[in-house]
C-alpha positions as CSV (number, residue, x, y, z in Angstrom):
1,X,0.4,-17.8,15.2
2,X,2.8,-15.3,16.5
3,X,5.3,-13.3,15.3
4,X,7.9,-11.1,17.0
5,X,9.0,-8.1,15.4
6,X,10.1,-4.3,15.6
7,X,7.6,-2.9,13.6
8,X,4.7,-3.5,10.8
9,X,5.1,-1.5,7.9
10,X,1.2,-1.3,6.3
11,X,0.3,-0.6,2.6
12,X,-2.4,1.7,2.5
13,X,-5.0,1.3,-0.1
14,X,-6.8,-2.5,-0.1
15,X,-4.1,-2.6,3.3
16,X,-5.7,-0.2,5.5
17,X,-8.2,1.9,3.8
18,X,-10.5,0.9,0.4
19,X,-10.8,3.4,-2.2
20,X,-11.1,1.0,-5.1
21,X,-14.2,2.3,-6.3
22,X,-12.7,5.5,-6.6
23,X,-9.6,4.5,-8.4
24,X,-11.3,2.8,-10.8
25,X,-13.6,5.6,-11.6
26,X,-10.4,8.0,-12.0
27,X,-8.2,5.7,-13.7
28,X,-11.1,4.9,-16.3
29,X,-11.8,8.3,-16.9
30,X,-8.0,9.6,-17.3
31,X,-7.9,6.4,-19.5
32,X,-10.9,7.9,-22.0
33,X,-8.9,11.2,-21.8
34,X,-5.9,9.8,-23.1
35,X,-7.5,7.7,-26.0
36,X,-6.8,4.6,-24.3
37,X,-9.0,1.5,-25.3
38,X,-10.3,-0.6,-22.8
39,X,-8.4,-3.6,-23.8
40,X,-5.1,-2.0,-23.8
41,X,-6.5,-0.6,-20.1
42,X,-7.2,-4.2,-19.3
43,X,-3.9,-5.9,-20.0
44,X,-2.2,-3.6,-17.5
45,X,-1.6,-4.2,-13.8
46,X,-3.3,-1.5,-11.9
47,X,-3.3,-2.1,-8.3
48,X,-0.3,-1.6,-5.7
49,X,1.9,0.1,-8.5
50,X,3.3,3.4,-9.0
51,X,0.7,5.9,-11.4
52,X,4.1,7.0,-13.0
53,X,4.9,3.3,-13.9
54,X,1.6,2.6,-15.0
55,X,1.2,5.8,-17.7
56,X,4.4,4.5,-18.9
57,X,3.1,1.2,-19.8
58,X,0.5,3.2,-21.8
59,X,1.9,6.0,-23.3
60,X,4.9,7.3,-25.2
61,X,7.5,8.7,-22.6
62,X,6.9,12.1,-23.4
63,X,3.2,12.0,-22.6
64,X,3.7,10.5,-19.2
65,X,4.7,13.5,-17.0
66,X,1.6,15.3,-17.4
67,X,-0.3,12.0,-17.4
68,X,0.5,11.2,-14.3
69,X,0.0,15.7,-12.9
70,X,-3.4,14.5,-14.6
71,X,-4.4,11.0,-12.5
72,X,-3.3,12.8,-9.6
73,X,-5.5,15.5,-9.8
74,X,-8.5,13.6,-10.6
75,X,-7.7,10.8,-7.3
76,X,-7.4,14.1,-5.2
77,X,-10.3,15.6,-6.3
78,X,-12.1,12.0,-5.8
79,X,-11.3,11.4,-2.2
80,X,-13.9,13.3,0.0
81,X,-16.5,10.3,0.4
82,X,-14.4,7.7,-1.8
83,X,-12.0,6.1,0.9
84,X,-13.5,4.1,3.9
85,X,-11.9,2.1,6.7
86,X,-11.4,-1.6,6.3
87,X,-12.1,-4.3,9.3
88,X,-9.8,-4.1,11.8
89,X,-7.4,-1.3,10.9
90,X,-8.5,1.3,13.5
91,X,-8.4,-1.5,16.5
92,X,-4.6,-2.5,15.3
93,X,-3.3,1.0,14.6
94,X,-4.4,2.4,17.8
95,X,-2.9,-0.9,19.9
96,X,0.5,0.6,18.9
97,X,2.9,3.8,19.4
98,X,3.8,6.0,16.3
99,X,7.2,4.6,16.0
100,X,6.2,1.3,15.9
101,X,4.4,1.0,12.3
102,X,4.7,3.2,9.3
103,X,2.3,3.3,6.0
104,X,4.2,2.7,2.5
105,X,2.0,3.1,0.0
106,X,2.4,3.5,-4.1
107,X,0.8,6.6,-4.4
108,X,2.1,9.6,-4.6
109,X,2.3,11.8,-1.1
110,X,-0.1,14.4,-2.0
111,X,-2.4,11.8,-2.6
112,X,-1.8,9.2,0.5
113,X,-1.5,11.8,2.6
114,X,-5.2,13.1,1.3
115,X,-6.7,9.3,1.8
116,X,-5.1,8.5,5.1
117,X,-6.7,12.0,6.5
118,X,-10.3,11.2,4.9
119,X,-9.6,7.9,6.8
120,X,-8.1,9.7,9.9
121,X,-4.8,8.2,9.4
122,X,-1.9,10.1,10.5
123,X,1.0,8.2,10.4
124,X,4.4,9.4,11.9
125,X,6.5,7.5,9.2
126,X,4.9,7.8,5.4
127,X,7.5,6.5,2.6
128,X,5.7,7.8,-1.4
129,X,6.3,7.1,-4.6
130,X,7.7,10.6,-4.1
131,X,10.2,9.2,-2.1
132,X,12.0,6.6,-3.8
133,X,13.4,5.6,-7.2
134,X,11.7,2.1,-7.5
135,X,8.8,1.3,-6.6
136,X,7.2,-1.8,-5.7
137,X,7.8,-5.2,-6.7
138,X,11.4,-3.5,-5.8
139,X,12.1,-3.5,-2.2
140,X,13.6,0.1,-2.2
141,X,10.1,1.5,-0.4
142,X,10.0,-1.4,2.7
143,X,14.2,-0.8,2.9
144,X,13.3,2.8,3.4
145,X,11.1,2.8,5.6
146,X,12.7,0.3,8.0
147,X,15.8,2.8,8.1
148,X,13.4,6.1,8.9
149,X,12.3,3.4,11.6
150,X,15.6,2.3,12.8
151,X,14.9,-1.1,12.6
152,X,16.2,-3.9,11.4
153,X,14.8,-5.1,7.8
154,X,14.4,-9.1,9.1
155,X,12.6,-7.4,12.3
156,X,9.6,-6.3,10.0
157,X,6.6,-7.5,9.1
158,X,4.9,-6.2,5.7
159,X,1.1,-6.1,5.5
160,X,0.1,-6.0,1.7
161,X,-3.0,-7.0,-0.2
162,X,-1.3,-7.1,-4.1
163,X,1.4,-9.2,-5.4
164,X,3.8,-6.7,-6.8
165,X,3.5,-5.3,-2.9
166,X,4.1,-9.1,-1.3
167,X,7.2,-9.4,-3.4
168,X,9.1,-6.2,-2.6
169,X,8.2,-7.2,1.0
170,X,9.7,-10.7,0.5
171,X,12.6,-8.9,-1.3
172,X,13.3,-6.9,1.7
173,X,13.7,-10.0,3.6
174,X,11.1,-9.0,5.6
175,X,7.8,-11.8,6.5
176,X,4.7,-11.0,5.1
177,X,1.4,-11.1,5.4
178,X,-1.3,-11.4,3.2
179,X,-4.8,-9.9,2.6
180,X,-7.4,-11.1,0.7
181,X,-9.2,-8.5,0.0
182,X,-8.8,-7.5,-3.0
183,X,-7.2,-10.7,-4.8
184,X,-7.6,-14.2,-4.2
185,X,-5.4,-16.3,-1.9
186,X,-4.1,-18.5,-4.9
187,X,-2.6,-15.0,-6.5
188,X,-0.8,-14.0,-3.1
189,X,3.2,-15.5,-2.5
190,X,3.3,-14.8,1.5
191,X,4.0,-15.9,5.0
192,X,0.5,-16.0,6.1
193,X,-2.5,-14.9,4.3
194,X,-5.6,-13.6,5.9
195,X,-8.6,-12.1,5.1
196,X,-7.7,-8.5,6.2
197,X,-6.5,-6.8,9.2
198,X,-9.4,-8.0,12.1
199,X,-7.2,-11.2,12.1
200,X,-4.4,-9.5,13.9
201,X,-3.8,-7.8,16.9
202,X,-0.4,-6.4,18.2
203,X,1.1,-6.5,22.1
204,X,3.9,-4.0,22.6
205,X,6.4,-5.7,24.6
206,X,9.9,-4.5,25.9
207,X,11.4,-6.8,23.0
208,X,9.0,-5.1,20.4
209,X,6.0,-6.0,19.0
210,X,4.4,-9.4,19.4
211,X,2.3,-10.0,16.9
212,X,-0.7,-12.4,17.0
213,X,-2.3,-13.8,13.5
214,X,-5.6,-15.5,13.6
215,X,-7.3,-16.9,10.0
């Protein structure tokens, strides 16, 4: 299959890079610092959301400021040896100019920004949880980050690997892709679902980006 577009706008972690061991370890231990029972931690959606959004489904509003300092701190500190490449990212990235793609990402930018370097990632274009007021499923982030682009929304393509990600990508009236990698193909609402980035290449072309999609 093939898709023309202006530019790909990449979530980062389960996207482009894996740190899911790491988060988990963080995220489990911030949960045991703030008295938080497994099963409460386990009835809460973790992955492609804001930290700030999550703490507030957990603790009283006056707690979550400093929760979220905390879960910052401890992702930081975790990310020298905790974040690897997944297939096909390097081969895809490098196939395209800076101004081309841009990485939107749920994390904070003190803490993407700390990931994409362990990964050597150094996107031109990085929209944060920093930088907008709703995060995903809300399309804010993918709106954004089309405008720093100049491009137009319906010329995007949105690579996402959670469901809260696929959906602000769909709100954005963007097409989206889908990677399995770290939920199952039943649980993912997209265009086209692979199993991660080694599926996809990218020709730039005077019209844009012409983007091919394997399974």
């Amino acid at each position: 299959m093939k898709i023309q577009a202006d530019a790909l706008l990449f979530d980062n972690d389960g996207t482009l890079v894996s740190s899911l061991e790491s988060v988990y370890r963080c995220w489990t231990r911030w949960a045991e610092e703030y008295g938080i029972t497994a099963e409460e931690f386990a009835r809460v959606e973790l992955h492609g959301r804001p930290a700030a959004e999550i703490a507030a489904d957990l603790l009283p509003a006056d707690r979550v400021p400093e929760a979220v300092v905390r879960i910052e701190q401890l992702e930081v500190e975790d990310v020298e040896g905790g974040v690897h490449l997944l297939p096909g990212t390097r081969a895809l990235l490098d196939s395209m100019p800076a101004d081309r793609w841009a990485v939107v990402t749920s994390a904070t930018r003190r803490l993407a920004e700390a990931r994409l370097d362990e990964a050597g990632i150094r996107p031109k274009t990085l929209i944060a949880a920093d930088d907008i007021t709703r995060g995903k499923p809300d399309p804010e982030p993918f709106l954004l980050a089309a405008r720093r682009l100049g491009v137009d929304p319906a010329r995007c393509v949105v690579f996402e690997d959670a469901p809260a990600g696929l959906r602000a990508g769909r709100s954005a009236g963007m097409t989206t892709v889908a990677l399995t990698t770290t939920h199952q193909a039943t649980e993912l609402h997209a265009d086209i679902v692979v199993a991660d980035l080694s599926a996809v290449s990218a020709l730039v072309t005077d019209g844009g980006v012409e983007i091919s999609v394997g399974g």
